[in-house]
C-alpha positions in Angstrom: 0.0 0.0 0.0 1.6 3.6 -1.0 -0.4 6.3 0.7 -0.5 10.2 0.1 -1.9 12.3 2.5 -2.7 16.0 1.6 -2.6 18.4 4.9 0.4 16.4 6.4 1.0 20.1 8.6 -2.4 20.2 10.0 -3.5 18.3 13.0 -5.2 15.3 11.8 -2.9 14.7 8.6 0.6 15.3 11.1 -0.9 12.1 12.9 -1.9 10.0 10.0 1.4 10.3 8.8 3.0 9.4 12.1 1.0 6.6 12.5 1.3 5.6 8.9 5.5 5.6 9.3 5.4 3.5 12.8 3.5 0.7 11.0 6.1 1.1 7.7 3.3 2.0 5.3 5.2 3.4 2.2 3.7 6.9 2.2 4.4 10.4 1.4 2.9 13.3 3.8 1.9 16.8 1.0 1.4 20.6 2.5 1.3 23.6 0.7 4.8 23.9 0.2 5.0 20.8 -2.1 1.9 21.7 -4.2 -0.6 24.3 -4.5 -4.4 22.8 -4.4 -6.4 25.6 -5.6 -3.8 25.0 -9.0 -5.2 22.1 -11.1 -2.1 21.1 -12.8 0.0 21.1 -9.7 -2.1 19.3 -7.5 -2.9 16.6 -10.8 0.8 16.5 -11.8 2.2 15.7 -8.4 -0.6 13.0 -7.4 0.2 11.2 -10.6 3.7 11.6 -10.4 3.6 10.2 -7.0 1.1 7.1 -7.9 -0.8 6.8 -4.8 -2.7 3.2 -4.0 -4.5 5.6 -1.4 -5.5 9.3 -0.9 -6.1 10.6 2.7 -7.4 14.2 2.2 -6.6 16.1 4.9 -6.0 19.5 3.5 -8.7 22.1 3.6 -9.6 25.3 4.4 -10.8 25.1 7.9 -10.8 28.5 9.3 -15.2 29.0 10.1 -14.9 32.4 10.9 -12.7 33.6 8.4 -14.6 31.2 5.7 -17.4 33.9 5.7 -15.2 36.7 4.6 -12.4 34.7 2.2 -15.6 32.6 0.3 -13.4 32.3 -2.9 -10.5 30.9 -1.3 -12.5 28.9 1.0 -14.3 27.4 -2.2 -11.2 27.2 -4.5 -9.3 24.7 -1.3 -12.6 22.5 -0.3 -14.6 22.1 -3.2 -12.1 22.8 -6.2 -9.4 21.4 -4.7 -11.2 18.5 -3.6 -12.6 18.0 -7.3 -8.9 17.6 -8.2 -8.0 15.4 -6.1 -10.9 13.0 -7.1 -10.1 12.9 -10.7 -6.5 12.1 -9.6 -7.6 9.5 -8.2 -10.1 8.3 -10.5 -7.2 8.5 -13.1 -5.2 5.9 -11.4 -8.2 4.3 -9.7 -6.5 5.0 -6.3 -9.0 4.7 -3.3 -9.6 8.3 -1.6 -10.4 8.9 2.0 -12.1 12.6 2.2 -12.1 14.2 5.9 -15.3 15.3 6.2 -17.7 17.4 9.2 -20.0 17.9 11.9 -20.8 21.1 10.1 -22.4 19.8 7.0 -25.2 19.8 9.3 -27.8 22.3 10.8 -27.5 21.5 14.7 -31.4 20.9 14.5 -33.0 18.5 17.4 -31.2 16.8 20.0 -30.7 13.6 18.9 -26.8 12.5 16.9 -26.9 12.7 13.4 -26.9 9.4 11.0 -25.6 9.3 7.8 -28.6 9.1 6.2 -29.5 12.2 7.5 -29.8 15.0 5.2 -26.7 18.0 5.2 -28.1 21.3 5.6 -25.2 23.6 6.2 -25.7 26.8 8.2 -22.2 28.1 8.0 -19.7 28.8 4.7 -17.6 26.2 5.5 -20.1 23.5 6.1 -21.1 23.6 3.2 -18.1 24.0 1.2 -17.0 20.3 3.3 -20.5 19.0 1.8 -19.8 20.6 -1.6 -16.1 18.6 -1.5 -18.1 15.4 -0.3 -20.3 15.4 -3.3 -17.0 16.1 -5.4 -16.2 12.6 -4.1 -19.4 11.1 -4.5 -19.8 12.2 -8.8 -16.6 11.4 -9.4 -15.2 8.3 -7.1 -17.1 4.6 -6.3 -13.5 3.7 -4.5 -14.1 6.4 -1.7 -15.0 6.5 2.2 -16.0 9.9 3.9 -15.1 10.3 7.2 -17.5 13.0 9.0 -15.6 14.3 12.9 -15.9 16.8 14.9 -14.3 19.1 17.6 -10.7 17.7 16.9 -7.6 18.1 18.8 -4.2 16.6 19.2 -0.5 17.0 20.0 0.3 19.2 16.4 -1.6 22.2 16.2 -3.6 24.6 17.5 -7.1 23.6 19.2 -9.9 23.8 22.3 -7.5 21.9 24.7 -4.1 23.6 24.0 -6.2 27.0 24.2 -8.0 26.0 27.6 -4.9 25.0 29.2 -3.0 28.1 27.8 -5.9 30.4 29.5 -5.8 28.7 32.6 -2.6 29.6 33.5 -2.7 33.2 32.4 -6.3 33.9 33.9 -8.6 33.4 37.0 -11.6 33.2 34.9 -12.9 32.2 31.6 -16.1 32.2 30.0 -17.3 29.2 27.4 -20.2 28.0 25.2 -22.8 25.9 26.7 -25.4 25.3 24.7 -23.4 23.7 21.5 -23.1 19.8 21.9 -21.0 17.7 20.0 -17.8 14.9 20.7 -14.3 16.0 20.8 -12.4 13.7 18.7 -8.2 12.8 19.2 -6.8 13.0 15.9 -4.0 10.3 17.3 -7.0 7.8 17.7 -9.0 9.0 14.8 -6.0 8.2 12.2 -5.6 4.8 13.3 -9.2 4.3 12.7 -8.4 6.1 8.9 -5.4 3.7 8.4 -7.2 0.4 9.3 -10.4 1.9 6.9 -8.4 2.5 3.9 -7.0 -1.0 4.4 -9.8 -2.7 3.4 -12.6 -2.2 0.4 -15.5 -1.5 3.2 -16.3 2.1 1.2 -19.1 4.8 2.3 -19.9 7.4 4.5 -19.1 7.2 8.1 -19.1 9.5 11.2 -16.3 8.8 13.1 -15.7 10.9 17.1 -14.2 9.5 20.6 -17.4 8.1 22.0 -18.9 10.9 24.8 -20.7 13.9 24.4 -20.2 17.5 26.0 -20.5 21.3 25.9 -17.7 23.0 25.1 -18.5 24.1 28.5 -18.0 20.3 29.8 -15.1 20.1 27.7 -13.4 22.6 29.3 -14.7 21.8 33.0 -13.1 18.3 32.1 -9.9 19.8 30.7 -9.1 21.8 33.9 -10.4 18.9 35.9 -8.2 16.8 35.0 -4.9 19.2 34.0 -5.6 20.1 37.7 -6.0 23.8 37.2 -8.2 26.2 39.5 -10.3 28.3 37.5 -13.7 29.6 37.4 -15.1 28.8 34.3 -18.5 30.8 33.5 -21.0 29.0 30.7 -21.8 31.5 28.1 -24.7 31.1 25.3 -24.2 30.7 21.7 -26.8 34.6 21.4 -24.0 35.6 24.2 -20.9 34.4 22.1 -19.8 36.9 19.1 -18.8 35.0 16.3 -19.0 35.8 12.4 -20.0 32.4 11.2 -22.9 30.6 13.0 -22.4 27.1 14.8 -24.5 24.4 14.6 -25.8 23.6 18.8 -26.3 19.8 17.6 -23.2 18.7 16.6 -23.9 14.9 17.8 -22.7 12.2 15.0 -24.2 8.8 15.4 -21.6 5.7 14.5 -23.8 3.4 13.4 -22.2 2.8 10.4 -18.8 2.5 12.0 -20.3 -0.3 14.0 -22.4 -2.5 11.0 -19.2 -2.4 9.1 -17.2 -4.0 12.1 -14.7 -1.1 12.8 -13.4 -0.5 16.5 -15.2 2.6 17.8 -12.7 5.2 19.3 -12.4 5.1 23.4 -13.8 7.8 25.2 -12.5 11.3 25.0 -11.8 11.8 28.3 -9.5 9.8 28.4 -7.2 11.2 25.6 -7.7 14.9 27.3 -5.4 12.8 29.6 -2.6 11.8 27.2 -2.6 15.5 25.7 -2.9 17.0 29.3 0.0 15.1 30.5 2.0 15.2 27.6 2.1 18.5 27.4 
């Protein structure tokens, strides 16, 4: 197996390809530096060049706020970008694995989303990351989306590295309480994208560390365990100024990661715990 993973700098693809060189997986981990993926002939001519078995698609434009302001380059990354990948892929009939999101969805309700249930984005970037799944879907029958949410790891910037960052410089901090979703460990979530891409078990999944919170919860838990005294005050989404809005229902169901016999990821409490005392 010869695997290329696109967005080997960003959080989730820095871990695929860690994981991916511990098990001796020939592989080759792509940023921006080594291609441009808004170019079509760069992005084509290095995929082909390279002849991929597999395609992990990391990259993408993941920046919600700033998504509502930068709409062409949002679009150009997730949903051209995407498109070129596919018909690499299709070209040398590669399998693709496309990193999907919680976002493709509306927050409506209270109960976790299935993947039968119908995207309705209320953000730019949701749904530019549904517009790049149905890039994948036209153009690929060798594909698997992969749907997550709230992600964080040991590469990066993210929710946990910012809490424990604020709890040392402040007495108090105020955080969302009324969005609900799973916070997902990239280290665990690539293993579960490695042993996926492995086998011909194709589709859409939604894959998260088993648990849901708040980010309010989330970041009780954080402190809880880091062992940090502060006071953290829960805040409402109306209360929270942001450009972009944020689906409050960001629950994913993984049914599907269960009929097709995968091993569903521990709970995420207990990777708050490997980051925490990493760290």
């Amino acid at each position: 197996m010869r695997v290329l993973v696109t967005g080997a700098d960003g959080q989730l693809g820095y871990d695929v390809v860690k994981k991916l060189k511990g098990l001796n997986i020939e592989h080759i981990g792509v940023d921006k530096e080594d291609f441009d993926l808004t170019s079509e002939k760069e992005t084509k001519d290095f995929i082909l060049n390279y002849q991929p078995d597999v395609i992990v698609h990391c990259a993408a434009y993941t920046d919600v706020d700033q998504a509502e302001v930068e709409r062409k380059l949002c679009y150009k990354v997730n949903v051209k970008g995407t498109r070129y990948v596919t018909e690499a892929a299709k070209e040398l009939n590669a399998k693709m694995l496309y990193i999907s999101t919680d976002y493709v969805f509306d927050g409506q309700g209270e109960e976790p989303f299935e993947v039968t249930d119908e995207p309705n984005p209320i953000n730019y970037y949701g749904e530019t990351k549904y517009q790049g799944e149905q890039e994948v879907q036209k153009n690929l029958n060798k594909y698997f989306i992969v749907r997550t949410s709230w992600v964080f790891g040991e590469h990066g910037d993210n929710f946990v590295k910012t809490m424990l960052k604020l709890g040392k410089e402040r007495d108090e901090i105020s955080v969302v309480a009324d969005q609900y979703g799973s916070p997902t460990y990239t280290g665990s979530l690539s293993e579960l994208i490695i042993e996926m891409v492995k086998t011909k078990k194709y589709g859409l999944y939604h894959a998260t560390n088993e648990g849901y919170c708040s980010w309010y919860e989330f970041a009780i838990e954080i402190y809880k365990i880091a062992g940090i005294d502060i006071n953290v005050k829960p805040l409402s989404t109306g209360e929270f100024k942001s450009r972009a809005k944020r689906p409050k229902n960001s629950k994913l169901s993984k049914q599907n990661l269960i009929k097709n016999d995968f091993k569903l990821l521990n709970n995420y409490k207990k990777n708050i715990s490997m980051l925490v005392f990493k760290k």
